[in-house]
C-alpha positions as CSV (number, residue, x, y, z in Angstrom):
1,X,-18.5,2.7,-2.0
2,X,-16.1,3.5,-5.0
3,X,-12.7,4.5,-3.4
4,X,-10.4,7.0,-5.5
5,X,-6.8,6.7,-5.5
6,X,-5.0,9.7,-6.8
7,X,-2.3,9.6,-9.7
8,X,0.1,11.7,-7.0
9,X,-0.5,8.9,-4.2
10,X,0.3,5.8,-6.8
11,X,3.3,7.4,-8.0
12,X,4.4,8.2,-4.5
13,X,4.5,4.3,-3.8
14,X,5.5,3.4,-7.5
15,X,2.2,0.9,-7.9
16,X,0.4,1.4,-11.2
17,X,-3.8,0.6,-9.8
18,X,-3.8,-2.9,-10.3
19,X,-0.8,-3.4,-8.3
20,X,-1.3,-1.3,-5.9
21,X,-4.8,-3.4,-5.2
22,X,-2.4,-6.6,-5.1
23,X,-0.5,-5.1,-2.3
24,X,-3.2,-3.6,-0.2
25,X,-4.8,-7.4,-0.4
26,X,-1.9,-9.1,0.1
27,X,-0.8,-7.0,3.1
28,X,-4.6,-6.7,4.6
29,X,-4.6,-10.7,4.4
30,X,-1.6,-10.6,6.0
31,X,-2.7,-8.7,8.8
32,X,-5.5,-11.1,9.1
33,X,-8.1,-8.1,8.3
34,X,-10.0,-9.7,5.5
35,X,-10.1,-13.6,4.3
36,X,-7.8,-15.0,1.6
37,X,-11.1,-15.6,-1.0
38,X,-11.7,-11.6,-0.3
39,X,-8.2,-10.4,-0.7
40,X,-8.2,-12.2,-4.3
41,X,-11.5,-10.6,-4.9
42,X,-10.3,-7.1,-3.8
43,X,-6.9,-8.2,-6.2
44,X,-8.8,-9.0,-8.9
45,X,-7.1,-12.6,-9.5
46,X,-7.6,-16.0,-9.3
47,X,-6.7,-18.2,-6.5
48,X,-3.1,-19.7,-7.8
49,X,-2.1,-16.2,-9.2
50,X,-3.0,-15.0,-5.2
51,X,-1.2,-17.6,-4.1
52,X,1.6,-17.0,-6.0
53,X,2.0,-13.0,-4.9
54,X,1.6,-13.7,-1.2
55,X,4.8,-16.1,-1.3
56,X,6.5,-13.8,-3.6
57,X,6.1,-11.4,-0.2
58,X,7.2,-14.7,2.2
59,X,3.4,-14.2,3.3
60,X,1.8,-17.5,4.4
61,X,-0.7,-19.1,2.2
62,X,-3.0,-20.7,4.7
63,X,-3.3,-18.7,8.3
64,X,-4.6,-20.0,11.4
65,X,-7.0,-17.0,13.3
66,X,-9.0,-19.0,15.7
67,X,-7.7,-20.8,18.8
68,X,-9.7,-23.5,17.7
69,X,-7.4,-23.9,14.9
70,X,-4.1,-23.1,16.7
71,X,-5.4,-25.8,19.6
72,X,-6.3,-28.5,16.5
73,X,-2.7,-27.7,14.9
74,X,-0.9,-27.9,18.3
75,X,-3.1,-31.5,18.9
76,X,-2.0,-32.9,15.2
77,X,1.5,-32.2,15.8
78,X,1.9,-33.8,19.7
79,X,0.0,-36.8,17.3
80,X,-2.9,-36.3,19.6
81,X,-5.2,-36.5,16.2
């Protein structure tokens, strides 16, 4: 479904389009509402140029969403694993 963002709206937040799409990925990401290989999709760049916008917004690359994850990460640092 094609989304339409009006001229008045990008101007409002000072975005030209493909900016604005960086932001929106970067901060749904960030929110933990879509994946990181679906955020560069929706931002229409590669993987290190992703990358490189998240940290230029002090957003972690890699993000751990299950407590599987958290409990592996909480393991490997005790030196359980």
């Amino acid at each position: 479904m094609p989304l339409t963002i009006s001229e008045s709206v990008l101007n409002d937040t000072g975005y030209d389009g493909p900016a604005f799409l960086v932001e929106i990925a970067c901060q749904l990401y960030a929110a933990q509402k879509i994946s990181r290989p679906a955020a560069r999709r929706l931002a229409n760049l590669s993987q290190g140029a992703f990358e490189e916008e998240l940290m230029k917004r002090n957003i972690p690359v890699y993000q751990i969403v299950d407590e599987v994850g958290f409990d592996d990460l909480k393991r490997f640092r005790e030196g359980k694993i």
